[in-house]
TORKEGU-847096 format. One record per atom (N, C-alpha, C, O, CB): residue number from 1; atom name; x, y, z. Coordinates in pm, 1 decimal. Last residue first. Glycine has a CB too. Example, Ala and Ser with C-alpha at 12.3 -4.5 7.8 and 13.67 -1.06 7.14 Angstrom:
2; N; 1285.0; -225.0; 708.0
2; CA; 1367.0; -106.0; 714.0
2; C; 1290.0; 3.0; 787.0
2; O; 1340.9; 113.8; 803.9
2; CB; 1408.4; -59.8; 572.5
1; N; 1319.0; -569.0; 780.0
1; CA; 1230.0; -450.0; 780.0
1; C; 1320.0; -330.0; 780.0
1; O; 1423.6; -331.9; 846.5
1; CB; 1130.8; -447.3; 904.6
end
This chain:
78; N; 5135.1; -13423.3; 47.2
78; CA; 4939.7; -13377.0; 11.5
78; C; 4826.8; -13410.8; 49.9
78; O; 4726.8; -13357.2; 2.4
78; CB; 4886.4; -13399.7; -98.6
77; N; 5318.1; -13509.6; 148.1
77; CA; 5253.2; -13611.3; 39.9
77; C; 5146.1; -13490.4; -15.8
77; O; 5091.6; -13494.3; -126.1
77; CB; 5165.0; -13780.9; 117.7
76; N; 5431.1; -13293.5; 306.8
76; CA; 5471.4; -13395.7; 257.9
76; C; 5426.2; -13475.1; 105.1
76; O; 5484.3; -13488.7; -2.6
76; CB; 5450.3; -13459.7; 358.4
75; N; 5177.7; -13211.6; 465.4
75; CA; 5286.2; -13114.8; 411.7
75; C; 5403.4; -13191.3; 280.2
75; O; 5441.1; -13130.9; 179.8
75; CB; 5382.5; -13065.0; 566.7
74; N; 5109.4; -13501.9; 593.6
74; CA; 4988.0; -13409.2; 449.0
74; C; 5089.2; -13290.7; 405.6
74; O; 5079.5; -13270.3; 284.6
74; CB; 4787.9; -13304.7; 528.8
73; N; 5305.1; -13531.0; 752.5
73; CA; 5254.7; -13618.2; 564.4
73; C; 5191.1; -13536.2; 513.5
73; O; 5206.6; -13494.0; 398.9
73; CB; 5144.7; -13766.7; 541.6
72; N; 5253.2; -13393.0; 885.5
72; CA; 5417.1; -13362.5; 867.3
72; C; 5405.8; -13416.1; 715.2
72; O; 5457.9; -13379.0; 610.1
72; CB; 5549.1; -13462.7; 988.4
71; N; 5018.7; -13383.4; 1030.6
71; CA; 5019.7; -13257.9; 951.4
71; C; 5178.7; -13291.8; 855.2
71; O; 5209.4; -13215.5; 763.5
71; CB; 5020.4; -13095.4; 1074.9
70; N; 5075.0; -13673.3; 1130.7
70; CA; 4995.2; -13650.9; 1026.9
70; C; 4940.8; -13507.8; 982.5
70; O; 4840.0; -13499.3; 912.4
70; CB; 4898.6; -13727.7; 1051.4
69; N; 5245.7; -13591.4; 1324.0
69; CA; 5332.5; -13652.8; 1236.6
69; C; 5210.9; -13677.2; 1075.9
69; O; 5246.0; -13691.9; 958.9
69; CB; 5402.5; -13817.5; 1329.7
68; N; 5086.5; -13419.6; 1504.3
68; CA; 5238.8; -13382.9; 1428.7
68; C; 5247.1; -13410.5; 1292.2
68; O; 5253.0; -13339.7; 1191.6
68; CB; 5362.1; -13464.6; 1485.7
67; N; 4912.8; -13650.1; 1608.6
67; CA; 4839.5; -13518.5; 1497.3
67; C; 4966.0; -13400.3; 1430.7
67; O; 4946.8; -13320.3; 1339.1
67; CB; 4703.9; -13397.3; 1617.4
66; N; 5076.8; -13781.4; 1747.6
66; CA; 5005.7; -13877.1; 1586.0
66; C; 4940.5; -13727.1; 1522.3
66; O; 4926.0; -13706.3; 1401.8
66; CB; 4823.8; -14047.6; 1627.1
65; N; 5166.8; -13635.1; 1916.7
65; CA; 5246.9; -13685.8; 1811.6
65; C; 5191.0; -13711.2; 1721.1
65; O; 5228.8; -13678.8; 1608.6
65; CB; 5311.5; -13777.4; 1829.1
64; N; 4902.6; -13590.9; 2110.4
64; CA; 4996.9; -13467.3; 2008.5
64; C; 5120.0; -13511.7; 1857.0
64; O; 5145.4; -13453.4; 1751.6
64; CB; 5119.3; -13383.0; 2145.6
63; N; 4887.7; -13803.0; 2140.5
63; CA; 4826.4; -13758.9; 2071.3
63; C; 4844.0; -13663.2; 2027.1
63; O; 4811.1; -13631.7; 1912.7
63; CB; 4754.9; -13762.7; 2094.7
62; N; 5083.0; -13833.3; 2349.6
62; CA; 5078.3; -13941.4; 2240.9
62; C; 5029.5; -13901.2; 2127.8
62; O; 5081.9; -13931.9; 2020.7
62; CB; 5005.3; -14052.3; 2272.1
61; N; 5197.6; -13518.8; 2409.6
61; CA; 5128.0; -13637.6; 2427.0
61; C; 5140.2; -13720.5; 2323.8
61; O; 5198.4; -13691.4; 2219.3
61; CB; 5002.0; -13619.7; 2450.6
60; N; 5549.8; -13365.2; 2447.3
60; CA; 5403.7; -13405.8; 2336.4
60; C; 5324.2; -13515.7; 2394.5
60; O; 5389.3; -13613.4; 2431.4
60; CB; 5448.4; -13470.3; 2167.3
59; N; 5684.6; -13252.9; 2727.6
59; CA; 5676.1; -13302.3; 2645.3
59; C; 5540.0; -13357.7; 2563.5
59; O; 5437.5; -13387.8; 2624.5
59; CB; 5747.9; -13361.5; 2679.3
58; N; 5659.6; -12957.9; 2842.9
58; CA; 5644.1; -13099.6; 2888.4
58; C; 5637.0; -13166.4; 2737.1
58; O; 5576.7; -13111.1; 2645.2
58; CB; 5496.5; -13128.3; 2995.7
57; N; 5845.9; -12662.2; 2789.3
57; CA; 5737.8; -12737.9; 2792.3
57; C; 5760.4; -12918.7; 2799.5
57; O; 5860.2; -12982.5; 2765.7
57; CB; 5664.3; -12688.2; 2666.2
56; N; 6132.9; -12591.0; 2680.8
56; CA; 6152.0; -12533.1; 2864.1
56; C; 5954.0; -12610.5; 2864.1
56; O; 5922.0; -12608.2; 2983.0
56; CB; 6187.2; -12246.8; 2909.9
55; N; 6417.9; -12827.9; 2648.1
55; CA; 6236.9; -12749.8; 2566.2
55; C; 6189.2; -12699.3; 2747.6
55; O; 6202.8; -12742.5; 2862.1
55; CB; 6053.2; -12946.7; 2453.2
54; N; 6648.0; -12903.4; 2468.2
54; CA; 6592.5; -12925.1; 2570.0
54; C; 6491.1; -12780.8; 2530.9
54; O; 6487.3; -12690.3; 2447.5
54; CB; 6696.5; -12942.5; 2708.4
53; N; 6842.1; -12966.6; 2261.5
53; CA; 6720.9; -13057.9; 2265.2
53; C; 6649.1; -13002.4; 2340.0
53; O; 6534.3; -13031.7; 2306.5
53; CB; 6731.9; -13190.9; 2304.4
52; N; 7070.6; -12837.1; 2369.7
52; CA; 6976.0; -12773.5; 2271.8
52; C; 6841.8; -12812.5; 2198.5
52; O; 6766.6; -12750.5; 2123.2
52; CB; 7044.2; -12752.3; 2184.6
51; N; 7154.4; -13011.0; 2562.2
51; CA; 7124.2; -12833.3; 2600.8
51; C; 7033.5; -12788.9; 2489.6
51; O; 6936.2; -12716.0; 2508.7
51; CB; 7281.2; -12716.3; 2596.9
50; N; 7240.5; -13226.5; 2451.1
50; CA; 7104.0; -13167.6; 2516.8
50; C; 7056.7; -13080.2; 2536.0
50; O; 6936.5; -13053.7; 2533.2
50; CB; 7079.1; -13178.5; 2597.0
49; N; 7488.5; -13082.1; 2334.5
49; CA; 7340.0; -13081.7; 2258.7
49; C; 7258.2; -13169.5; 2313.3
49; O; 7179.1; -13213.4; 2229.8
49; CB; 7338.6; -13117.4; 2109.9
48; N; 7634.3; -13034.5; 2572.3
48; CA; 7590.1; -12933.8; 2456.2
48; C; 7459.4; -12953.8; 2392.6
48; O; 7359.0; -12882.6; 2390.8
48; CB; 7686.5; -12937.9; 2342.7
47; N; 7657.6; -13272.9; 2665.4
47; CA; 7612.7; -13184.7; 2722.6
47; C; 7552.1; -13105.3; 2652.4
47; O; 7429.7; -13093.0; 2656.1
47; CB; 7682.5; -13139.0; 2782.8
46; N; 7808.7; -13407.9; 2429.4
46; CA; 7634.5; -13415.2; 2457.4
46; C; 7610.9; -13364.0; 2552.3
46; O; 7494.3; -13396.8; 2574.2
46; CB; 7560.8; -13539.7; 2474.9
45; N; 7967.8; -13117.2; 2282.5
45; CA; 7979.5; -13249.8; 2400.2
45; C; 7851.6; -13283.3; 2381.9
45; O; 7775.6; -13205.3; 2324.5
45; CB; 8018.0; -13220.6; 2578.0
44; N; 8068.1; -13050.2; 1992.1
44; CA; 7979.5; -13043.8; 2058.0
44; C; 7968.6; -13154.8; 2168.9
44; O; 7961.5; -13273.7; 2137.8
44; CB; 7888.3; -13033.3; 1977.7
43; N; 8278.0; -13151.8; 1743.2
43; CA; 8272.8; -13028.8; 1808.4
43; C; 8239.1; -12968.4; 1954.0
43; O; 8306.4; -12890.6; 2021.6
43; CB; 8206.5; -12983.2; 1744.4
42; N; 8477.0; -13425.1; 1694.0
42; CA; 8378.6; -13384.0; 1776.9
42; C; 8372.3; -13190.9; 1819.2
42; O; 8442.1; -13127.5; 1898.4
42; CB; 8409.1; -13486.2; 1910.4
41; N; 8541.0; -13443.3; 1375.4
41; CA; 8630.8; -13376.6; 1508.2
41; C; 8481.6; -13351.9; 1567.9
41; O; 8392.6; -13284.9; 1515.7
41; CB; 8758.4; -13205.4; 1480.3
40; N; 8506.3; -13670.4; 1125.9
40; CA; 8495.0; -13530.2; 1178.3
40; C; 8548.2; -13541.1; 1304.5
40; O; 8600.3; -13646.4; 1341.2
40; CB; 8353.3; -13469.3; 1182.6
39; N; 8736.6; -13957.9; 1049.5
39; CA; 8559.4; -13890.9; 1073.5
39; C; 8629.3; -13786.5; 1142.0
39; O; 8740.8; -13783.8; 1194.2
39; CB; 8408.9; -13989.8; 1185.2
38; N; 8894.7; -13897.4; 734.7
38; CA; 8935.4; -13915.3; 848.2
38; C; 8754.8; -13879.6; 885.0
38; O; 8672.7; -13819.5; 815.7
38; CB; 9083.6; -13816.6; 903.0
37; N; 8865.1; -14090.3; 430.0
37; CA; 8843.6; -13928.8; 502.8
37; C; 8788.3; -13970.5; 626.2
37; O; 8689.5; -14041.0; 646.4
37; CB; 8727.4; -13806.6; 420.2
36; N; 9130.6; -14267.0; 323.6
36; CA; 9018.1; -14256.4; 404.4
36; C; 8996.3; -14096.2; 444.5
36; O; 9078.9; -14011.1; 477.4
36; CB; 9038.8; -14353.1; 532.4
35; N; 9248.3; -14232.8; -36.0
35; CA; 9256.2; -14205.2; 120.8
35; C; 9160.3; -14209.5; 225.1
35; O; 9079.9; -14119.2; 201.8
35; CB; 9292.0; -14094.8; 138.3
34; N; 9120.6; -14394.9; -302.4
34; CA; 9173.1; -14288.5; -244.5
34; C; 9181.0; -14253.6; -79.2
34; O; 9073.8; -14260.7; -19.2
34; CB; 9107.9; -14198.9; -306.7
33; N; 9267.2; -14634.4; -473.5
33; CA; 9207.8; -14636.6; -394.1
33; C; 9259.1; -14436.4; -330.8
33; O; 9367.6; -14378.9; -322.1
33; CB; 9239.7; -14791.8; -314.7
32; N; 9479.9; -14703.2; -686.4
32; CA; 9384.0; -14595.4; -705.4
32; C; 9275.8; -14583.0; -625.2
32; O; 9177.7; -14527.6; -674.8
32; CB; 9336.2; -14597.8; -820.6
31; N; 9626.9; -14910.5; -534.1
31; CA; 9723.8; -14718.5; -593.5
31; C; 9602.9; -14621.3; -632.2
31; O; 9607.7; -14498.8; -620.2
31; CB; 9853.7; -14725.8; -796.5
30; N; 9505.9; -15112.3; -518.0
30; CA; 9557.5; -15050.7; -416.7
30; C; 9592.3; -14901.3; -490.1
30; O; 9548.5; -14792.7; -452.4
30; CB; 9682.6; -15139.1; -351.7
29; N; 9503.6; -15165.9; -797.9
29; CA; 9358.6; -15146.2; -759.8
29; C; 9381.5; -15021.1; -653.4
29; O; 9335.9; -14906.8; -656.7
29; CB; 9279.4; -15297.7; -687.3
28; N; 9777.6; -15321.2; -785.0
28; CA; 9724.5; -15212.1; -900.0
28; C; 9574.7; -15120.6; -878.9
28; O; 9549.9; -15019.3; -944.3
28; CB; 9700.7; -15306.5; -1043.8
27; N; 9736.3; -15479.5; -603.8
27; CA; 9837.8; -15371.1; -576.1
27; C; 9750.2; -15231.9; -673.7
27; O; 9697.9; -15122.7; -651.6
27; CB; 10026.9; -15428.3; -645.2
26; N; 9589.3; -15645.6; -729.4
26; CA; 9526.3; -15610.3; -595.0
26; C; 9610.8; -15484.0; -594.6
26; O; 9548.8; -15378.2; -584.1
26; CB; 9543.6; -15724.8; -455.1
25; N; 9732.3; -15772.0; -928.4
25; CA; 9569.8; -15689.6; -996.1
25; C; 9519.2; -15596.2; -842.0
25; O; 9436.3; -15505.2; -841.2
25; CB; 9394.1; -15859.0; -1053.8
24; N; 9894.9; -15866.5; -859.3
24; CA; 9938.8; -15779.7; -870.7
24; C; 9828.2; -15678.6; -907.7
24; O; 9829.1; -15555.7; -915.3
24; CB; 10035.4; -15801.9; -939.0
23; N; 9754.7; -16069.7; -733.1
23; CA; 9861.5; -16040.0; -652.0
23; C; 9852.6; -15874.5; -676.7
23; O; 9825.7; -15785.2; -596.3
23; CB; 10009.4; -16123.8; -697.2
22; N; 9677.6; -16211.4; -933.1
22; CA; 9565.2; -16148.8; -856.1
22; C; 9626.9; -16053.6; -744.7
22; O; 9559.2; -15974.8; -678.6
22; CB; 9470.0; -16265.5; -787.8
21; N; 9908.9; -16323.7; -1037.9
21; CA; 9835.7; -16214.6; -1152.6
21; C; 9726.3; -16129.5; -1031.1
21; O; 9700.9; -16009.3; -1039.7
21; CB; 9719.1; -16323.7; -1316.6
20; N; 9983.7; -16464.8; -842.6
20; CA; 10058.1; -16337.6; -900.6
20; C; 9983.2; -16285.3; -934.1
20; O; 9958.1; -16179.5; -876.4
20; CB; 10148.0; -16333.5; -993.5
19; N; 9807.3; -16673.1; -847.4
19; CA; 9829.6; -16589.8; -740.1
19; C; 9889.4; -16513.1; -751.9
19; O; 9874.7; -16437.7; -655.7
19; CB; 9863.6; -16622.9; -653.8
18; N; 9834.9; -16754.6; -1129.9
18; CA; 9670.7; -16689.7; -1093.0
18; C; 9703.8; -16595.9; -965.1
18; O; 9659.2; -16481.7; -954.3
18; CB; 9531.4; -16833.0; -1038.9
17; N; 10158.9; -16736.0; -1304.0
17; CA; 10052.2; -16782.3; -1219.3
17; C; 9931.1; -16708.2; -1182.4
17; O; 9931.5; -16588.1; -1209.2
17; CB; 10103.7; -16811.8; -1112.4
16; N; 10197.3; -16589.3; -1607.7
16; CA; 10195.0; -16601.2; -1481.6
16; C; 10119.1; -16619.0; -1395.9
16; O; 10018.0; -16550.3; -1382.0
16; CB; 10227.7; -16543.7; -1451.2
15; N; 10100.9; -16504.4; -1845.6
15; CA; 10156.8; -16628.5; -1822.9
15; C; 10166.4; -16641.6; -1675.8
15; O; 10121.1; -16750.1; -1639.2
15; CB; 10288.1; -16645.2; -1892.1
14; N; 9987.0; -16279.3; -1856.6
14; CA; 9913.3; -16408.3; -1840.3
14; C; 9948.7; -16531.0; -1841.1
14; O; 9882.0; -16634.5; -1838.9
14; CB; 9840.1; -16418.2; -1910.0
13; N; 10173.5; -16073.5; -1901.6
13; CA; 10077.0; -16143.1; -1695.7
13; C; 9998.4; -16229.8; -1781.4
13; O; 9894.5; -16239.5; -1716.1
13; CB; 9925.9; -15993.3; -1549.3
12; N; 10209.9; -16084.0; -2167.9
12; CA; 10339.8; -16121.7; -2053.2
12; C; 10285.3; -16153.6; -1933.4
12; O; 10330.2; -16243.1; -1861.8
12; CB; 10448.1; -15998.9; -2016.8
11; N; 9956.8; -15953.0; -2204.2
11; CA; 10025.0; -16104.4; -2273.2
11; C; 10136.1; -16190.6; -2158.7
11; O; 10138.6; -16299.1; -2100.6
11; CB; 10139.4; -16053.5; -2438.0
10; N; 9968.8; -15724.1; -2054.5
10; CA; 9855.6; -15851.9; -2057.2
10; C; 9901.9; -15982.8; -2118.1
10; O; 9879.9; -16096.3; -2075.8
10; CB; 9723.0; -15812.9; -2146.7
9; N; 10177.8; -15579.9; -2230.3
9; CA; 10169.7; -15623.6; -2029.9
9; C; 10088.0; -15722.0; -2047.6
9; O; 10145.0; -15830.5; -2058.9
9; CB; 10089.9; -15499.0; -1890.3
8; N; 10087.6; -15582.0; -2482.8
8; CA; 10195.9; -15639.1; -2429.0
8; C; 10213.5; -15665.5; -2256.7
8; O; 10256.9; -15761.5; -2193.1
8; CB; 10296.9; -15554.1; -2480.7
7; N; 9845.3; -15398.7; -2426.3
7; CA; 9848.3; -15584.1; -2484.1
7; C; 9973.2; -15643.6; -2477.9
7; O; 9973.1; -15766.2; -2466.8
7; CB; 9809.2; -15615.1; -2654.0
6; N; 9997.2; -15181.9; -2348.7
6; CA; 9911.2; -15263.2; -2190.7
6; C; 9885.2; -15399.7; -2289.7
6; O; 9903.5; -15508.5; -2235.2
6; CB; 9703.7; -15162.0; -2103.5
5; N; 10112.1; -15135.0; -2591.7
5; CA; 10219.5; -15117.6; -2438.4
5; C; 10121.3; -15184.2; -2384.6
5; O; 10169.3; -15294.3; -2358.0
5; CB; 10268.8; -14950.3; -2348.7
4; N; 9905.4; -15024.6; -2770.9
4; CA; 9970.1; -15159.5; -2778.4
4; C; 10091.3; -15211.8; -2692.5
4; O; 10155.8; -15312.8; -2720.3
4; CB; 10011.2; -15170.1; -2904.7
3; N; 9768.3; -14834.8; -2609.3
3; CA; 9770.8; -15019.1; -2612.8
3; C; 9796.4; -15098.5; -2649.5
3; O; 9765.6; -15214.8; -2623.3
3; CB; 9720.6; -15080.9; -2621.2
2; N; 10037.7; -14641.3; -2399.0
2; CA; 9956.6; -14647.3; -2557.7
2; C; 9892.9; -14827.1; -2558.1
2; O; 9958.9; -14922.2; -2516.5
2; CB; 10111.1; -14612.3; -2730.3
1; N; 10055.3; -14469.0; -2138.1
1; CA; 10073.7; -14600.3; -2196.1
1; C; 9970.6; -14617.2; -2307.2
1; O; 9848.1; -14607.5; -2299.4
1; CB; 10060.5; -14712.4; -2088.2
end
């Protein structure tokens, strides 16, 4: 469609009521909307990935965390 074909559409929808014109501005929007991408396919049960969370040691002290998470910045920030 060349423009002087869409200044002729525009002339002709502007006569027409607001609930048409928004009517048809919605449809027109509708057609270039693209398809939902479906969500993924559960691969893994959470059986599974506990299984792979799981740590054959006791878990971090408190203080093991805060000295983690401040090697994790200085790797990080510097």
């Amino acid at each position: 469609m060349d423009s002087k074909e869409m200044l002729e559409v525009l002339q002709r929808v502007k006569t027409w009521k607001p609930e048409v014109r928004i009517d048809l501005a919605r449809q027109i929007l509708e057609t270039l909307v693209s398809p939902q991408i479906p969500p993924p396919t559960r691969t893994m049960s959470p059986e599974d990935i506990f299984g792979i969370l799981k740590t054959d040691g006791p878990p971090p002290t408190d203080e093991e965390c805060k000295k983690i998470i401040e090697e994790e910045r200085m790797k990080k920030y510097g």
